[in-house]
C-alpha positions in Angstrom: 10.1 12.2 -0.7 13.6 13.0 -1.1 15.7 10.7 -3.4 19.2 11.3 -3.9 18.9 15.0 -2.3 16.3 15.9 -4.8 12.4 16.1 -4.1 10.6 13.8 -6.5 7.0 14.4 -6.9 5.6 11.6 -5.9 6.3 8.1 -4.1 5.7 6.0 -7.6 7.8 8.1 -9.8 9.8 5.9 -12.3 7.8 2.8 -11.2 5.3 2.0 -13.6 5.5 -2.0 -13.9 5.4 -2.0 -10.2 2.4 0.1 -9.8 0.8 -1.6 -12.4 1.3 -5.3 -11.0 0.9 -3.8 -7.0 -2.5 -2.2 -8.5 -3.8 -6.3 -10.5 -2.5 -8.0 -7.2 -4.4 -5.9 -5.0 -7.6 -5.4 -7.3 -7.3 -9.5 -7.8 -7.5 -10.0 -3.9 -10.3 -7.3 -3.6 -12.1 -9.4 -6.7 -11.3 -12.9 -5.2 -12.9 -11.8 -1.8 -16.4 -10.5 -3.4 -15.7 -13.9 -5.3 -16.1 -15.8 -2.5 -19.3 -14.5 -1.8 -21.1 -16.2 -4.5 -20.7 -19.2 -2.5 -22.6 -18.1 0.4 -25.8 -19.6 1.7 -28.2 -20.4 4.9 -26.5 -23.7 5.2 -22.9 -22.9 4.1 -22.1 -19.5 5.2 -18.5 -20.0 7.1 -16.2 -20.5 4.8 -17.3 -18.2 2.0 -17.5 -15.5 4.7 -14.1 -16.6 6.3 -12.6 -16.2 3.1 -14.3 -13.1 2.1 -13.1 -11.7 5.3 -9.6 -13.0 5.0 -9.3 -11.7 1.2 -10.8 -8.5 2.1 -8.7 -7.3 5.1 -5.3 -9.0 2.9 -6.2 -6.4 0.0 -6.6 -3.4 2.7 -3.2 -4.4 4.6 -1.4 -4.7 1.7 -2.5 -1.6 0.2 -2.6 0.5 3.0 0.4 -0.9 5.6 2.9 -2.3 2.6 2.4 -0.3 -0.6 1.3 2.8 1.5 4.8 3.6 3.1 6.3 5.3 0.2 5.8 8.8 1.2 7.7 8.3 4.4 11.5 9.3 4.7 13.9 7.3 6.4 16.5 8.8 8.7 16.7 12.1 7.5 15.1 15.3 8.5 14.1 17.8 5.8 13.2 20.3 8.7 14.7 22.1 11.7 13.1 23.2 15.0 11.1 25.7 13.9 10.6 24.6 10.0 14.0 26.1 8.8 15.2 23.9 6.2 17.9 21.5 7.1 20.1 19.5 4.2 20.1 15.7 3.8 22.1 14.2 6.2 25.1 11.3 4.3 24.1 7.9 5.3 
């Protein structure tokens, strides 16, 4: 990712709290939706599983769709035509 015209290393550089509480919210959903399937059983099995299911895809989405979009540049090109390098464009 470029930041300020220079390539940092990674998309969570500098960002430890935030990685840190993204990582317990995340982990807390995943936890939260196995959890819920304590409470399973032949004669209540919806809502345990509609709640596992809802907890389960909300950790994935968040992870993958929200926190996963840091690697992504936004209006700038860091390559030409043919891979010849191309400076930052000014916002």
């Amino acid at each position: 990712m470029i930041s300020n015209g220079k390539v940092t290393s990674y998309s969570g550089q500098g960002n430890v709290v935030g990685n840190v509480v993204a990582f317990i919210f995340v982990f807390g959903l995943l936890l939260g939706s196995i959890f819920a399937l304590s409470f399973w059983t032949l004669e209540n099995a919806w809502i345990p599983g509609m709640a596992f299911m809802v907890l389960w895809t909300l950790a994935f989405l968040v992870a993958k769709e929200l926190l996963g979009r840091g690697d992504t540049l936004t209006q700038q090109d860091i390559h030409g035509e043919h891979g010849e390098h191309v400076e930052p464009k000014a916002h």
